[in-house]
N, C-alpha and C positions, 0 to 999 in steps of 0.2 A: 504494500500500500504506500502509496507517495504522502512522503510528508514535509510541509516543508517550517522549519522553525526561525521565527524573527526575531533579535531582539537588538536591545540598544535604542528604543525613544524613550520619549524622557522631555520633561520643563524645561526648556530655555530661554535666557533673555535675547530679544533682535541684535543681529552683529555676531550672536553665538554659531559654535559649531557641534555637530552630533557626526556619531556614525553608525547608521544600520549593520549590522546582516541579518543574513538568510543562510541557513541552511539545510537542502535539500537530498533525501533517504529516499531510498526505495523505489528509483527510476531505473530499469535494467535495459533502458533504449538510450540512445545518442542526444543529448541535452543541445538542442539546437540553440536557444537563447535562455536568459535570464534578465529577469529585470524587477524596475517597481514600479508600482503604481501611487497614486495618493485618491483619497477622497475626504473632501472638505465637507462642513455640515450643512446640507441644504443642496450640494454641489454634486455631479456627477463625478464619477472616477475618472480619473485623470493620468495619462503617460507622465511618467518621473524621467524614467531612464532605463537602456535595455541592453544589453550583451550580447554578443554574439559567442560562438565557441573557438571563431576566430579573431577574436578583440573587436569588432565593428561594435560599435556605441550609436546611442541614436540617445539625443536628451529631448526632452521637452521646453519649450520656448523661455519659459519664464523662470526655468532653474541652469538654463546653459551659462557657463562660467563661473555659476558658484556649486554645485555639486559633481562627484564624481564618481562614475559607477567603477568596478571591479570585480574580477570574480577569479576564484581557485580551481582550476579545474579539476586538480585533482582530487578535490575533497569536496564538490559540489555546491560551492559556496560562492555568495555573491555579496557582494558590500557597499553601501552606496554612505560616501562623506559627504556631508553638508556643510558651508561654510555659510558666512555672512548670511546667515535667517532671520526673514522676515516672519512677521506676522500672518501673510498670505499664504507661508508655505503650511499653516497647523494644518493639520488632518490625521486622519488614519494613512500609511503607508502599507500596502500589501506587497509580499513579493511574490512574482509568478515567474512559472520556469514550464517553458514550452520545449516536447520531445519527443522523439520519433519520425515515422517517414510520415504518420497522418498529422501532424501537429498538433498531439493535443496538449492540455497547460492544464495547471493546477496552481491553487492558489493560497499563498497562508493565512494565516487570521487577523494577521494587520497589528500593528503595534501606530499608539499614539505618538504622535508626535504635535507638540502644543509651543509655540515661541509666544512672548511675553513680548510687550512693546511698551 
């Protein structure tokens, strides 16, 4: 069974920095990407940032230049640093890891992530 475990959010004040992981069990096919998402309250989910299995990054507009994704491949793990946070960016943060030849993805259970202004 795929599982994927997040942690690292947490209360900070704007200007602060955090950093996620993720890490993901129990995938026995080819981890094509890795990434996160956010969802704000009232807000739809939203692309954070995403991995490829050969370093291709893709960020989302309003967080390119202050966070940055990464991942271990050999331990299934992905990490995404946040620097300079604003208030915009609180949300819930899920991570998802899409794999195999059908692409399917799975998703964690989101860890808060809450900035102070």
């Amino acid at each position: 069974q795929v599982q994927l475990v997040e942690s690292g959010g947490g209360l900070v004040q704007a200007g602060g920095s955090l950093r996620l992981s993720c890490a993901a069990s129990g995938i026995h096919f080819r981890i094509n990407s890795m990434g996160w998402y956010r969802q704000a309250p009232g807000k739809e989910r939203e692309l954070v940032a995403t991995i490829t299995a050969s370093g291709y990054t893709l960020y989302g507009v309003s967080v390119k230049g202050r966070f940055t994704i990464s991942r271990d491949n050999g331990k299934n793990n992905v990490y995404l640093q946040m620097t300079n946070l604003k208030s915009e960016d609180t949300g819930v943060y899920y991570c998802n890891v899409e794999y195999g030849s059908l692409g399917e993805d799975s998703w964690g259970q989101g860890t808060q992530v809450t900035v102070s202004s």
